[in-house]
MARKOL-797140 format. One line per 4 residues: number of its first residue (from 1); their letters; for each residue x negated, y, z negated of C-alpha. Coordinates in Angstrom, 2 decimals, decimal comma, always signed. Each point is the difference from the previous one (the first is absolute). Example, Ala and Ser with C-alpha at 12.3 -4.5 7.8 and 13.67 -1.06 7.14 Angstrom:
MARKOL-797140
1 = as = -12,30 -4,50 -7,80 | -1,37 +3,44 +0,66 .
This chain:
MARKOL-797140
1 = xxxx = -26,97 -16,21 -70,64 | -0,34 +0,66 -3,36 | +3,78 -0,38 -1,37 | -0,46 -3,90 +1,80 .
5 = xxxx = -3,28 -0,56 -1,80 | +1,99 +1,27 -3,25 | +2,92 -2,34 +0,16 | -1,88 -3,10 +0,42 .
9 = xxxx = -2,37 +1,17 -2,82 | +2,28 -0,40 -3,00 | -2,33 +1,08 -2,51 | +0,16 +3,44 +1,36 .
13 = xxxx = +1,66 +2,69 -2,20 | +2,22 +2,20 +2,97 | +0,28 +3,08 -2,46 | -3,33 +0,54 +0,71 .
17 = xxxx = -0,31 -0,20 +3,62 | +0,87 +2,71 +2,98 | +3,58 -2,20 +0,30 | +1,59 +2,08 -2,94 .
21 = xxxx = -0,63 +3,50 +1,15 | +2,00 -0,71 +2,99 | +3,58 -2,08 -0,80 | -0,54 +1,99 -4,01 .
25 = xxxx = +3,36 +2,03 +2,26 | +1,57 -2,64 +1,05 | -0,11 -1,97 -3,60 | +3,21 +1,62 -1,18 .
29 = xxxx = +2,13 -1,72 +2,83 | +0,07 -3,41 -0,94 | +3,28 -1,87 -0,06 | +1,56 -1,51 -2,55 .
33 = xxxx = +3,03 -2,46 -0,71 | +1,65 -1,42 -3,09 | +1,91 -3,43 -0,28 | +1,40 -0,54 -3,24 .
37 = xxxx = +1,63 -2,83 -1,36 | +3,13 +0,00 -2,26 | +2,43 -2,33 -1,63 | +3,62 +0,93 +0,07 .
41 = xxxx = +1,30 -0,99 -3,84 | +3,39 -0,11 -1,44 | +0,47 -0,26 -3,88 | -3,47 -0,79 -0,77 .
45 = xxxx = +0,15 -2,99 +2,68 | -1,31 -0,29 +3,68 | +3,05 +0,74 +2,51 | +1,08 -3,02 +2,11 .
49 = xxxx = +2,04 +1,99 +2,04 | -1,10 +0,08 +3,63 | -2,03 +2,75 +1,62 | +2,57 +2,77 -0,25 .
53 = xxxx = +1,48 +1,48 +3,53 | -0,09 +3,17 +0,11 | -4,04 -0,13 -0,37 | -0,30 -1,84 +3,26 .
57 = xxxx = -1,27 -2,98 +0,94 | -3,33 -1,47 -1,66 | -0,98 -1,38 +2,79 | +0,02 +2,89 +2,33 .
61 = xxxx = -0,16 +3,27 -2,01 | -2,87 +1,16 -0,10 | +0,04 +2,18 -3,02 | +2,09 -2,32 -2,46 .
65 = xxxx = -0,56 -3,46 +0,19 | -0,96 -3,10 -2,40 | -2,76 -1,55 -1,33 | -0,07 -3,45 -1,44 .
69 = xxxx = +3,68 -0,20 -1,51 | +3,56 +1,23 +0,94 | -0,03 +2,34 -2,72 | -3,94 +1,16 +0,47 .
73 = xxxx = +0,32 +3,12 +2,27 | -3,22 +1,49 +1,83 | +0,29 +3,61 +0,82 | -1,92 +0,82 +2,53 .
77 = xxxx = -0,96 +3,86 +1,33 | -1,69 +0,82 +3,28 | -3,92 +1,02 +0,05 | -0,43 +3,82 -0,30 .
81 = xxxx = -2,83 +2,14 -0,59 | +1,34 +2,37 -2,57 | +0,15 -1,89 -3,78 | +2,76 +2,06 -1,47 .
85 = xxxx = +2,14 -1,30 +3,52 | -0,55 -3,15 -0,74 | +1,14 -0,16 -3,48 | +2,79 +1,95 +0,70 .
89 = xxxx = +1,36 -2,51 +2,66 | -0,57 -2,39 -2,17 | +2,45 +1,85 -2,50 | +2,30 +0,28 +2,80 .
93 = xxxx = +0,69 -3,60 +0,78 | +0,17 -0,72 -3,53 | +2,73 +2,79 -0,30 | +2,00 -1,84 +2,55 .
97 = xxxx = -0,70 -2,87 -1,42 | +1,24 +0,52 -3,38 | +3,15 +1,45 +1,77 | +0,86 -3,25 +1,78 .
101 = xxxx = -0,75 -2,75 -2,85 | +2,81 +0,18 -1,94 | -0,48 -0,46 -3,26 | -3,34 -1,30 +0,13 .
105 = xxxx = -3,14 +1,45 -0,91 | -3,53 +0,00 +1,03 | -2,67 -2,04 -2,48 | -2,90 +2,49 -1,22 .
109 = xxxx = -2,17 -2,59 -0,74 | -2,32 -2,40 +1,96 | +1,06 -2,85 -2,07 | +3,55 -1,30 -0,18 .
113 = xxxx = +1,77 -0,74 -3,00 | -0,27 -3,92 -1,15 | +2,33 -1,95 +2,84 | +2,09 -2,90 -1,54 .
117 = xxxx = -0,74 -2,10 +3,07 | -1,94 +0,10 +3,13 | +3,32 +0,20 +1,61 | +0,74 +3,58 -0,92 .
121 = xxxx = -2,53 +1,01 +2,16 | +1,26 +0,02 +3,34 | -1,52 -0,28 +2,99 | +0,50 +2,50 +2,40 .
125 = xxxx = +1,99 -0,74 +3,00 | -0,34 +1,56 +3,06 | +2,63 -1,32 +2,58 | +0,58 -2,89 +2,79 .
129 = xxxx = -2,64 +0,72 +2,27 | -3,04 -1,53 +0,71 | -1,93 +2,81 -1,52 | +2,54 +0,27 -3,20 .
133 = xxxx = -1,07 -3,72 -0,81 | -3,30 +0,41 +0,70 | -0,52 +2,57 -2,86 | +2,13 -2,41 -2,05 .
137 = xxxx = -1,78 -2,77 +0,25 | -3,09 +1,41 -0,94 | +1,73 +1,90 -3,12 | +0,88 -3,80 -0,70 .
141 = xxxx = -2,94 -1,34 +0,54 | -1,62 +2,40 -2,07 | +2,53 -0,90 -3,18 | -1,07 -3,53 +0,22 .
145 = xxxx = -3,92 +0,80 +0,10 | +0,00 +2,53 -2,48 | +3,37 +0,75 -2,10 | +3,21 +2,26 +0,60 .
149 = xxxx = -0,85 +1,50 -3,21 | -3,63 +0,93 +1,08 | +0,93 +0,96 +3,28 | +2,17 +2,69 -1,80 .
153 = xxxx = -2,35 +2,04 -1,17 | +0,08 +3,69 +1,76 | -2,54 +2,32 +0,93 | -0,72 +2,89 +2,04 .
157 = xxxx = -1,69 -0,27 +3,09 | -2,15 +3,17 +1,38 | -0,69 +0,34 +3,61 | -3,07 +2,19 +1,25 .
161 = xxxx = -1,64 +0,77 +3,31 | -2,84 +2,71 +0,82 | +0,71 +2,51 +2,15 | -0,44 -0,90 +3,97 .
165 = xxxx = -2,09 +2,50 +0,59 | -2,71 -1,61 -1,93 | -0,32 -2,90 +2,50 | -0,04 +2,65 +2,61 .
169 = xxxx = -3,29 +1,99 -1,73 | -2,92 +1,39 +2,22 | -1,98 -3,61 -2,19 | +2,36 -2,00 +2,51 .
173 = xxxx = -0,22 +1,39 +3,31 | -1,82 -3,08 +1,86 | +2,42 -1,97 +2,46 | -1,61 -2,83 -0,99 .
177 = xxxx = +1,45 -0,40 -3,55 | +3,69 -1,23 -0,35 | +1,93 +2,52 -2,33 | +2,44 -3,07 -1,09 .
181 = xxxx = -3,76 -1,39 -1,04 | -1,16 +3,10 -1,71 | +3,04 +0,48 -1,80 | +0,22 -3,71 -1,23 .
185 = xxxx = -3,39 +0,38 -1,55 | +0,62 +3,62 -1,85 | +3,29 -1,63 -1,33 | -2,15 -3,75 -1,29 .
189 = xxxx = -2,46 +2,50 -1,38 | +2,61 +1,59 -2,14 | +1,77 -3,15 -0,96 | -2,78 -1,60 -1,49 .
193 = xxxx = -0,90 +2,98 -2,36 | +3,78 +0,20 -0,57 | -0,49 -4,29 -1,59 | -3,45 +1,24 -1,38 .
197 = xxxx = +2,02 +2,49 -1,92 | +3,12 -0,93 -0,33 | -0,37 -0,58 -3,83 | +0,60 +3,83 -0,28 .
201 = xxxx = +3,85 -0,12 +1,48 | +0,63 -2,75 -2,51 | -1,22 +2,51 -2,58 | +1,44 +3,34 +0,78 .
205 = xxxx = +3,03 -1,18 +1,45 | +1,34 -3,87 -1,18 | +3,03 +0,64 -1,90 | +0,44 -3,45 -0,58 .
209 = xxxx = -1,24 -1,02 -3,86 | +2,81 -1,61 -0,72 | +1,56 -3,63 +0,99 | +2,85 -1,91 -0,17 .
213 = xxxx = -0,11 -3,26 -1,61 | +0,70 -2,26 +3,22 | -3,34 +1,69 +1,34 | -1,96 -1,60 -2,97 .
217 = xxxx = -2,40 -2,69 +0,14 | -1,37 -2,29 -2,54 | -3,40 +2,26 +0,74 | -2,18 +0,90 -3,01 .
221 = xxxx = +0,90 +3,99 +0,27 | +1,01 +1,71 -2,88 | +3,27 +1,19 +0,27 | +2,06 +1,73 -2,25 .
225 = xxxx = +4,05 +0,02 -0,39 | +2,05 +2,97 +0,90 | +3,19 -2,32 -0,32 | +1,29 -3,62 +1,16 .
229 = xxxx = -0,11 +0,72 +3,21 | -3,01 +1,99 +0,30 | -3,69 +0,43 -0,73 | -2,82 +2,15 +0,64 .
233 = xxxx = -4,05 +0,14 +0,10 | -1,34 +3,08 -2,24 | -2,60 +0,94 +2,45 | +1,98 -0,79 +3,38 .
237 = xxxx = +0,16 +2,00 +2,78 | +1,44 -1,72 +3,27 | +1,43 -3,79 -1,00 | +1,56 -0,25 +2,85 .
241 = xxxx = -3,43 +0,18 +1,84 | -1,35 -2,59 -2,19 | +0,79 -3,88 -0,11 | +2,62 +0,27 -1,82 .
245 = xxxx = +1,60 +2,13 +3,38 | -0,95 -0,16 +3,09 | -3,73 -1,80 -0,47 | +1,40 -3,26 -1,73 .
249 = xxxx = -1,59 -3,18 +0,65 | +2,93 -1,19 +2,48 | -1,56 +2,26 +2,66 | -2,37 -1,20 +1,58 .
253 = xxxx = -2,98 +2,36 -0,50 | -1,51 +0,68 +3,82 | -3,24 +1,61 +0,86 | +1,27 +1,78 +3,17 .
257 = xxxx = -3,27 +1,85 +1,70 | +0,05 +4,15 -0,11 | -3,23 -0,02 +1,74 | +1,54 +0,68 +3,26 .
261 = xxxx = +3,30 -0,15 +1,76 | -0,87 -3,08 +2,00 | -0,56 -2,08 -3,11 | +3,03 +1,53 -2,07 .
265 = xxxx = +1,67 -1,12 +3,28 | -1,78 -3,52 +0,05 | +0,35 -0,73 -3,80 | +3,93 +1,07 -0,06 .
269 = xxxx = +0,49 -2,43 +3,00 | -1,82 -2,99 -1,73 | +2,28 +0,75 -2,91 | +3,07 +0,10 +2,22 .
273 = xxxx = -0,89 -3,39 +2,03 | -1,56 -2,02 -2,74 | +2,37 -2,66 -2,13 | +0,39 +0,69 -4,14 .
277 = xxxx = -0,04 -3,60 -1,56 | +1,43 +1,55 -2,66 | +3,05 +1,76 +2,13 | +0,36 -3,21 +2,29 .
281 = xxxx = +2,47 -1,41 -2,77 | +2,76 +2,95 +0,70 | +1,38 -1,10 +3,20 | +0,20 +1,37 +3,14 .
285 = xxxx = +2,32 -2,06 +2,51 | +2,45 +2,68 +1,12 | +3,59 -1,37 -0,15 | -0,66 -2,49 -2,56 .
289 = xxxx = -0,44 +2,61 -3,40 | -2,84 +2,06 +1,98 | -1,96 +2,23 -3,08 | -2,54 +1,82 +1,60 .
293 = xxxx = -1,67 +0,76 +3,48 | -2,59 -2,27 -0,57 | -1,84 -1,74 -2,51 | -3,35 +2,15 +0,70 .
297 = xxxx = -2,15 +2,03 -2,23 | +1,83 +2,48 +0,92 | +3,50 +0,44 +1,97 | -0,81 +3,34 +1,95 .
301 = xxxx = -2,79 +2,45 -0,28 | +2,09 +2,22 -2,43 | -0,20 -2,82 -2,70 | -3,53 +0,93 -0,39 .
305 = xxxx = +0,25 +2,36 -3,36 | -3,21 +2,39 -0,43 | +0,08 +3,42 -2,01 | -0,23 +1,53 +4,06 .
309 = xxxx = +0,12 -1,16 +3,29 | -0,18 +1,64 +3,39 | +2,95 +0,79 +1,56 | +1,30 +0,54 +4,18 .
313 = xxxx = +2,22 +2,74 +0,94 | +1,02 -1,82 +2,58 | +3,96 -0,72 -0,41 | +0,68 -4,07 +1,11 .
317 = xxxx = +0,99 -2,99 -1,37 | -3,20 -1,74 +0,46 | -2,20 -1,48 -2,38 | -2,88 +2,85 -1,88 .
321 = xxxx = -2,68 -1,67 +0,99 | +0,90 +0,29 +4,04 | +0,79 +3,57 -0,89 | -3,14 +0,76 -1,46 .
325 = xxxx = -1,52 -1,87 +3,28 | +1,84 +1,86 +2,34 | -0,30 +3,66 -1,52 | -2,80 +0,28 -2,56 .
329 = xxxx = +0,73 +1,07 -3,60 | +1,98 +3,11 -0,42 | +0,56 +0,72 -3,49 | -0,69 -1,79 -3,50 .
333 = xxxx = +3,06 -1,32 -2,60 | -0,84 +0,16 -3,34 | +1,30 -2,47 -1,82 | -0,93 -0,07 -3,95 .
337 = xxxx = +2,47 +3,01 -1,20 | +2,47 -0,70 -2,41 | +3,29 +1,89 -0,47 | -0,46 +3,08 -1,63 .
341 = xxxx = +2,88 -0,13 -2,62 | -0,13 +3,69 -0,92 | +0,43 +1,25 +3,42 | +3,25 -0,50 +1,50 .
345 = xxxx = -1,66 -1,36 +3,42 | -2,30 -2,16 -1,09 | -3,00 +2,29 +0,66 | -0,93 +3,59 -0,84 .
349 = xxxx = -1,91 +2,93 +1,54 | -2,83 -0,24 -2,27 | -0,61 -3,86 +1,72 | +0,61 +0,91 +3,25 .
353 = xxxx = -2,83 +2,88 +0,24 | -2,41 -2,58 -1,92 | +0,40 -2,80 +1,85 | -0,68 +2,12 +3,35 .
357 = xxxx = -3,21 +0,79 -1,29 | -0,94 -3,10 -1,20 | +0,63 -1,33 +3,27 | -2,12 +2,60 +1,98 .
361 = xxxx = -1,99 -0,81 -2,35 | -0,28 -3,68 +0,40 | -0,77 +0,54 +3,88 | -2,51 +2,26 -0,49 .
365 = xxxx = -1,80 -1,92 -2,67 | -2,76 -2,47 +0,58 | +1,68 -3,50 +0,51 | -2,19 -2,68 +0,89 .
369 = xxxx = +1,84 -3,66 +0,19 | +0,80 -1,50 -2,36 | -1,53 -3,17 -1,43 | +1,45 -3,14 -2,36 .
373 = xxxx = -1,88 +1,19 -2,84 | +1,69 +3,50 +0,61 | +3,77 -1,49 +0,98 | -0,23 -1,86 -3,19 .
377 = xxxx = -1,36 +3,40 -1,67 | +3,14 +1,96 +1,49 | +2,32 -2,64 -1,05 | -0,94 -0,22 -3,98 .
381 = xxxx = +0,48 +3,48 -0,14 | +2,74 +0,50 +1,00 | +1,26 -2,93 -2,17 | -1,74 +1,75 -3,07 .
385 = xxxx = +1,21 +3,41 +0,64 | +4,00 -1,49 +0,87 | -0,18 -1,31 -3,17 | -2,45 +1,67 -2,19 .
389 = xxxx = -0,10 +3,19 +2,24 | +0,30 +2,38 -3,10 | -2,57 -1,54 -2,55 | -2,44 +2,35 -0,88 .
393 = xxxx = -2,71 -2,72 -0,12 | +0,84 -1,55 +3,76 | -3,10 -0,09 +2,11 | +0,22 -1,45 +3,56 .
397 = xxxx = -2,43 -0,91 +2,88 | -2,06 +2,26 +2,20 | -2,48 -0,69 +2,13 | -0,63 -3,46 -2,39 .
401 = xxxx = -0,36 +2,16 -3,27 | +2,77 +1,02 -2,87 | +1,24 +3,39 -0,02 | +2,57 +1,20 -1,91 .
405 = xxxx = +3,47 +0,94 +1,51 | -0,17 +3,90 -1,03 | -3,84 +0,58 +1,56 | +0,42 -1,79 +3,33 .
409 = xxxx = +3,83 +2,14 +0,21 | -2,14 +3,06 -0,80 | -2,15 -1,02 +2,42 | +2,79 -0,51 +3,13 .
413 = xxxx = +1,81 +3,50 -0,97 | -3,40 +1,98 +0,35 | -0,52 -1,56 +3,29 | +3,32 +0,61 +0,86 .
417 = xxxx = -0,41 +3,16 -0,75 | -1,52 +1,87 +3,11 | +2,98 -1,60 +2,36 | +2,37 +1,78 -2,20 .
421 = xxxx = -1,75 +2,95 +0,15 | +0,37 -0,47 +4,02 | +3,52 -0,43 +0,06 | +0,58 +2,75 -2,90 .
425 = xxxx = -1,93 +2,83 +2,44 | +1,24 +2,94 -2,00 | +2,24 -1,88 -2,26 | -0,62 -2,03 -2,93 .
429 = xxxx = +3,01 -2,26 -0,10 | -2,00 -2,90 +0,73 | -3,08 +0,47 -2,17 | +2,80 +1,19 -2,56 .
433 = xxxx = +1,21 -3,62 +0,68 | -3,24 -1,58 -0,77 | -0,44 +1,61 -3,53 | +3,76 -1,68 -1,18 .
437 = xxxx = -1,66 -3,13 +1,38 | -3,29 +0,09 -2,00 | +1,87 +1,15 -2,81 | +1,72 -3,41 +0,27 .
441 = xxxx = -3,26 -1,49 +0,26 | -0,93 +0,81 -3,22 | +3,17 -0,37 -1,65 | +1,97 -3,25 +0,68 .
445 = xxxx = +3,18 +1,27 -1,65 | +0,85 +2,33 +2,78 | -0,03 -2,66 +2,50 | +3,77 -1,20 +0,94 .
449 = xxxx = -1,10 -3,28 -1,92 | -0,86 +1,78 -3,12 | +3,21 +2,54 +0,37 | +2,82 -2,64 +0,78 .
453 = xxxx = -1,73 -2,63 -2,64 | -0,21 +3,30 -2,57 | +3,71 +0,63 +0,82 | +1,14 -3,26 -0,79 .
457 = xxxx = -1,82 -0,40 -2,93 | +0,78 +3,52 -2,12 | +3,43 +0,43 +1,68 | +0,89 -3,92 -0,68 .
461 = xxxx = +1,50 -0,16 +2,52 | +0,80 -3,51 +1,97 | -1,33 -0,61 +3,52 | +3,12 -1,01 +1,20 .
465 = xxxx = +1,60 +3,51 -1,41 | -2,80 +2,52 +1,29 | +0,47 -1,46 +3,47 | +3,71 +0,01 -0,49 .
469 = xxxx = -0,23 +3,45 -1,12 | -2,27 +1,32 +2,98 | +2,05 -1,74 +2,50 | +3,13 +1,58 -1,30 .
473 = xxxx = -1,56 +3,50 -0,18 | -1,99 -0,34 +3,16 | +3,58 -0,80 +2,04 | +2,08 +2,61 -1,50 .
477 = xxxx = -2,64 +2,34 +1,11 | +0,51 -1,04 +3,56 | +4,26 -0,11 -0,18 | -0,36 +3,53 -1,68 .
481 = xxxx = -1,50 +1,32 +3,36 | +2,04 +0,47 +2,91 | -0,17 -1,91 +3,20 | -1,05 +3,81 +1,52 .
485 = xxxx = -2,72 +0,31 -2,34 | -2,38 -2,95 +2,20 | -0,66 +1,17 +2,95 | -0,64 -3,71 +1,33 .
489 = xxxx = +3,52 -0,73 -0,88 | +1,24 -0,42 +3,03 | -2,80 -2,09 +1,62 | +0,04 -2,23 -2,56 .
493 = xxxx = +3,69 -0,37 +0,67 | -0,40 -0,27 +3,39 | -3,02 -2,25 -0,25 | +2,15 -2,80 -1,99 .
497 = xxxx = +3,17 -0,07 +2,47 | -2,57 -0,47 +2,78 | -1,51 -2,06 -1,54 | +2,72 -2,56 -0,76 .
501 = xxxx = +0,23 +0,53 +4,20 | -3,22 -1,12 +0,34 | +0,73 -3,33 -2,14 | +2,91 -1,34 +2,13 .
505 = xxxx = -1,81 +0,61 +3,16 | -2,77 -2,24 -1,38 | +2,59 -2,44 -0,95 | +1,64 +0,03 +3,38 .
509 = xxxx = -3,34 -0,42 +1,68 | -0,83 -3,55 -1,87 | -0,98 -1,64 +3,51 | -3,02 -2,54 -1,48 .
513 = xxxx = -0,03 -2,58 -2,81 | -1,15 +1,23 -3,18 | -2,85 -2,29 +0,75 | -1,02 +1,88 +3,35 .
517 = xxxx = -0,05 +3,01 -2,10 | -2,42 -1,01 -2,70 | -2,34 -1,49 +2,86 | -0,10 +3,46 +1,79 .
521 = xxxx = -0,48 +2,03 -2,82 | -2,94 -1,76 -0,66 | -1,14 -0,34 +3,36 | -0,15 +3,68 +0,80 .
């Protein structure tokens, strides 16, 4: 069939084939999901007050729950097809959220004000049960490798799946064919144009040009002084995305396969089995000052940090990898946005309708495999354009030749431009979309690098202040509103006492050693 013969040839260019003219309907249903992470502050300083109550338990709730630290929520909205839903459930929890914090406030920013110690980041704990300690030892384990203060740095995660009734197309009607096989290549095929051009999230959306002191290196990069406790790179777009965040030279880099599911599979389980000489020095004897699961190159699969990974739906404790086995691929995380400090979520509309496109885009694209020359292509420039992102001068690598930043983004918004025109039909709200974009192509300044670094600079205005000042703003928004303005008020409400339910059950249910439970969760 021709739609098989198209998958396995990844040089070929699905816009142009039959393909389009059927799902070009069905486009406009894709799903999408936002997790974004948060720090709760209090005076300037990181809370180290527990999870609060009234928001449920972290380990069970499964719209508010924590990331790395105590204090680092993850809010967390259910996949829905229509964009403006989605954002405004996202609004919703953090409505209730701001409600139930006291007086706390949400951190704007990606990066955290500079920490005294290590120690005021705390690590998030999640209870007495078996599962509770599991996700705290790895948090632990994860400080030791890498940092508290690196593991502190927030982001915004984007969840996206194609609509079902692609897989179910007229190109895919042969018994023959395994839909959980035909979807896990679509979704490979779109992650590795999303790492091919992932250098264009850093640059329309980091927000992160600015770091704290502690997140300095003795590196040769010229940075300049905002005050003592903070600095910034001129031409920066997304430092937490460089290796001064989340790329530093503590993690290990791994070359995990996106040729097929099978070898992501296969290369995340090597990873996962294989012993870290430099991670065997932690410790791992539980009972006797036990610091992480084990001293591998990786803990668990979700150690493994790429810009995007593919994702299960299904709902389980068990490791990714054996969910990925089990069910296929079902949707795509996106992993390289930074907070958006100038919307009050973390994300605006603007972002949401590009990076739908973009990710159409990126499965109907060409993408043949990728070699080392090419990894190591995709890597420097994203390096370049986290930390040099707005230079006029940049050029970065395509196809083993120098092109500058501006001509090859000119270049990915015209192609983009006929799947915007699909979803638009008689609209224009997405190709609308498209000209802001370019219009940020050409001028760096408009960027939310160039606009929060701008801000700082004219208004003179301290880091520290600004996100002070948006926090503050941001929650008296949400306590101005009444509880009967959010229509998910009550399921949020209902979600945390149950919640809480759902956490003592778990405890009561402790019937295996701690050790039994490791050794099945990595069995299954």
């Amino acid at each position: 069939m021709e739609w098989i013969n198209v998958v396995i040839d990844h040089s070929e260019n699905l816009i142009d084939t039959g393909f389009i003219s059927e799902i070009k309907e069905a486009l406009s249903f894709g799903e999408l999901g936002f997790e974004k992470e948060s720090f709760r502050m209090l005076q300037s300083q990181i809370s180290q007050s527990i999870h609060p109550k009234l928001i449920g338990s972290a380990l069970c709730n499964q719209y508010i729950t924590t990331d790395f630290s105590e204090a680092q929520l993850e809010l967390i909205t259910p996949p829905l097809p229509d964009k403006k839903a989605g954002l405004e459930f996202l609004e919703h929890i953090h409505h209730f959220v701001s409600h139930n914090i006291n007086e706390e406030i949400l951190w704007p920013f990606s990066i955290l004000p500079a920490v005294k110690s290590e120690q005021d980041v705390p690590i998030a704990d999640y209870g007495i049960s078996n599962l509770g300690l599991f996700k705290q030892l790895y948090r632990n384990g994860l400080s030791h490798r890498y940092g508290r203060t690196m593991q502190a740095i927030s982001g915004l995660h984007f969840n996206y799946s194609l609509p079902d009734s692609i897989w179910r197309s007229s190109f895919f009607e042969d018994d023959k064919f395994d839909s959980r096989v035909i979807r896990s290549k679509g979704y490979f095929r779109m992650l590795r144009n999303i790492f091919r051009m992932n250098w264009l999230v850093l640059y329309l959306f980091g927000a992160s040009p600015i770091l704290t002191k502690d997140l300095l290196t003795k590196a040769s990069e010229p940075f300049q002084k905002l005050d003592n406790q903070t600095y910034y790179l001129p031409y920066a777009t997304s430092l937490r995305m460089s290796d001064f965040g989340y790329q530093n030279s503590l993690r290990v880099t791994l070359n995990v396969s996106s040729d097929s599911l099978n070898d992501y599979i296969s290369d995340l389980n090597m990873a996962t089995n294989t012993i870290s000489e430099g991670f065997q020095n932690i410790g791992n004897q539980r009972n006797t000052n036990q610091l992480q699961i084990n001293a591998n190159i990786l803990q668990i699969d979700d150690e493994y940090y790429a810009v995007a990974r593919p994702k299960s739906k299904i709902i389980s404790n068990q490791r990714l990898t054996s969910k990925l086995k089990k069910g296929g691929v079902d949707y795509i995380e996106l992993r390289s946005l930074d907070l958006n400090p100038f919307s009050r979520i973390g994300i605006d509309e603007e972002t949401v309708y590009f990076l739908e496109v973009f990710l159409i885009y990126c499965f109907l694209n060409k993408s043949h495999l990728i070699n080392q020359d090419e990894l190591k292509a995709i890597w420097d420039n994203d390096s370049l354009v986290a930390k040099r992102g707005r230079d006029p001068s940049l050029l970065l690598q395509k196809n083993k030749t120098s092109i500058s930043l501006q001509e090859w983004g000119k270049q990915i918004i015209d192609e983009m431009t006929p799947v915007a025109e699909l979803l638009d039909g008689e609209k224009t709200v997405y190709r609308d979309m498209l000209c802001k974009i370019a219009s940020k192509i050409n001028n760096p300044d408009q960027t939310l690098s160039g606009l929060l670094l701008d801000k700082v600079l004219t208004e003179k205005i301290g880091f520290i202040d600004l996100g002070n000042t948006i926090g503050e703003t941001n929650k008296q928004h949400y306590l101005d509103l009444e509880k009967s303005e959010n229509p998910n008020w009550d399921r949020l409400e209902k979600e945390a006492i149950d919640s809480w339910s759902q956490q003592s059950k778990l405890e009561a249910e402790n019937n295996e050693s701690f050790e039994s439970f490791v050794a099945d969760y990595f069995d299954k």
